[in-house]
Each structure stands twice: as structure tokens, then as C-alpha cells.
NUVEXMAR-980030 format. One line per field, with one value per residue (C-alpha): residue in one letter; x, y, z. Coordinates in Angstrom, 2 decimals. Layout:
# residues N
resn <- (A;...)
xx <- (X;...)
yy <- (Y;...)
zz <- (Z;...)
END
This chain:
# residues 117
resn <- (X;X;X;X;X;X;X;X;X;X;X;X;X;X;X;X;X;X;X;X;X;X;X;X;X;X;X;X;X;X;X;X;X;X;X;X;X;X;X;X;X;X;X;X;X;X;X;X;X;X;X;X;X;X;X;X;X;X;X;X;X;X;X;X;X;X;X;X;X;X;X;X;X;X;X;X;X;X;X;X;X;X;X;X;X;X;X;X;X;X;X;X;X;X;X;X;X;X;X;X;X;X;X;X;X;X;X;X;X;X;X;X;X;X;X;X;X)
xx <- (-0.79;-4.14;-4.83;-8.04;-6.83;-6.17;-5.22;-8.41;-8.39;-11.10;-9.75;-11.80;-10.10;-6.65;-7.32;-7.43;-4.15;-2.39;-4.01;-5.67;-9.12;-10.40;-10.92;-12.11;-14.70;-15.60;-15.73;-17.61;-20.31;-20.88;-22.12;-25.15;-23.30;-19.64;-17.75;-17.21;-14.04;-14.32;-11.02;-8.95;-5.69;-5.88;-2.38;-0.27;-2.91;-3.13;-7.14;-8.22;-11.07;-12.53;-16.20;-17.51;-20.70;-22.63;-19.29;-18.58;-15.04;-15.84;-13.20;-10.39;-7.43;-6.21;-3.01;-1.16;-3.46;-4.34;-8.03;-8.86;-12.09;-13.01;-17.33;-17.47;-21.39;-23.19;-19.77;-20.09;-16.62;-17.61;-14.08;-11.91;-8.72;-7.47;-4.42;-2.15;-4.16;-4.93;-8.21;-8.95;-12.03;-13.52;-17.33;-17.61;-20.97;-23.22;-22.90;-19.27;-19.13;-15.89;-14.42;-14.32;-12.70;-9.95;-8.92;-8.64;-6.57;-4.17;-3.76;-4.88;-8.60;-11.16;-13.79;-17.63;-20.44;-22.64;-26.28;-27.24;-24.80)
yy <- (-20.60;-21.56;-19.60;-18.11;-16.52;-13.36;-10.37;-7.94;-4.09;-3.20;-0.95;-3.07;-6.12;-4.11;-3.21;-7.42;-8.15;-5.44;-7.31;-4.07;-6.53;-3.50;-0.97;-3.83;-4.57;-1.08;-0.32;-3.51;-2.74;0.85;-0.84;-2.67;-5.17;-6.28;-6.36;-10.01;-11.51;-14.70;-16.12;-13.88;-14.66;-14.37;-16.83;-16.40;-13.57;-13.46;-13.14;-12.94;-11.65;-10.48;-10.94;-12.65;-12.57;-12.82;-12.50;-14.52;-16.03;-18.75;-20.32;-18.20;-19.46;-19.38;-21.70;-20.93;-17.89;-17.45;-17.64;-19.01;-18.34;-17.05;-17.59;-18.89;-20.01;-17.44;-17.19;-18.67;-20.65;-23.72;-23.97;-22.33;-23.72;-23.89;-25.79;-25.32;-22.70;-22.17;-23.22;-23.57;-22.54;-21.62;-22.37;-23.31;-23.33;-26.11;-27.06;-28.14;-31.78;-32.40;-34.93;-31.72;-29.55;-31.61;-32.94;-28.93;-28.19;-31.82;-31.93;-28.30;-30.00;-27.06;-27.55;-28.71;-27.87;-31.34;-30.65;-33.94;-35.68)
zz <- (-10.94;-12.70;-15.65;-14.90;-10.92;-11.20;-9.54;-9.79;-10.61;-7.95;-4.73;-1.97;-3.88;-3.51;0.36;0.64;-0.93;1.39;4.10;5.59;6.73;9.14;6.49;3.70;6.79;6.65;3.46;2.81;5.12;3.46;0.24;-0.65;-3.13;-2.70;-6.26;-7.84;-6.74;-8.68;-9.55;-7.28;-6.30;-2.14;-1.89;1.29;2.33;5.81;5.97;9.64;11.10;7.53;6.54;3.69;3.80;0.86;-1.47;-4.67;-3.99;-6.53;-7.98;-5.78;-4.72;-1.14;-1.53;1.89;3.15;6.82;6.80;10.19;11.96;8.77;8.18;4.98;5.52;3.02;0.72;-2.56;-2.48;-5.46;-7.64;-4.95;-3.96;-0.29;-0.54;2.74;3.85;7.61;8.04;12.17;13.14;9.29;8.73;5.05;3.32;3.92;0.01;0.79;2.02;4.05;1.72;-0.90;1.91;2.55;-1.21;-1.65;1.42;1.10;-2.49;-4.04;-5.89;-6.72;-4.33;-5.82;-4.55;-3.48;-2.74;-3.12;-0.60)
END
């Protein structure tokens, strides 16, 4: 596992790992900023139906985690990892040019952001 994911001590983070997306969905939409979860470990997760919007999942790592029809589009995703994640149906931010999306889900790359492309 890269050095910098890590598990994070935050209790919406903690509702996430057990997978519970209905109540993070909830509890998300009761505050006005969601908590940083840069460099959080979401591996194997299964992710479904949860919303991101306007989260910082930069440089998070999804290896194997169910995160179909997931809306990435106002997610801040530059240095995650999706590597053999589930990724049918996902909208990923308009920053993220394919090529980057699929390096990270075949061979594990960090994904970079490409404005100019």
C-alpha cells in the first residue's frame, strides 16, 4: 500500500469504510463542508450510489472498490488510484483525460489532472 493512503480518524470517513453510503449521504448533506479525505484508503469498498460532490478524494486509492455509477464530475480525484475498481457508468471530472483513467484502472498509475489536453 502507498505510504501516504491512509485510514482517516473522521466518523463520516468511518461510516464509508463500513460501507453504510445512505447515512454518509445523509450526514453529508447536513453539512456545509465535507472533511478532507485526501489519501484515504477506500480499497475493496463497495461505494454505490454515494455522492461526491464537491469532496477532495485526491490522491485516494480505490484498488478493487465498487464505485459504479458513481459522479465523480465536481470530485477532486488528481493522484487517486483506481486500479481494478468497478468503474461502469462513473462520470470522472472533465480534468481527467481517458488515457489517465485507464493507466490507473489497468496498471494502478495515480491519475493527473490535464487541462491542457
Amino acid at each position: 500500500m502507498e505510504e501516504n493512503v491512509r485510514i482517516i480518524d473522521d466518523p463520516l470517513y468511518q461510516t464509508l469504510r463500513n460501507e453504510n453510503i445512505d447515512a454518509f449521504n445523509e450526514a453529508k448533506a447536513k453539512i456545509s463542508a465535507c472533511p478532507s479525505f485526501s489519501h484515504g484508503d477506500f480499497r475493496g469498498l463497495d461505494l454505490r450510489g454515494i455522492n461526491v460532490e464537491g469532496m477532495d478524494l485526491s490522491h485516494a486509492y480505490f484498488r478493487g472498490a465498487d464505485i459504479r455509477g458513481v459522479d465523480f464530475s465536481k470530485t477532486n480525484m488528481e493522484g487517486a488510484s483506481i486500479a481494478g475498481a468497478k468503474i461502469s457508468g462513473c462520470l470522472f471530472p472533465t480534468e481527467l483525460h481517458a488515457d489517465e483513467i485507464v493507466m490507473s484502472l489497468n496498471h494502478g498509475t495515480r491519475m493527473r489532472y490535464n487541462v491542457g489536453k
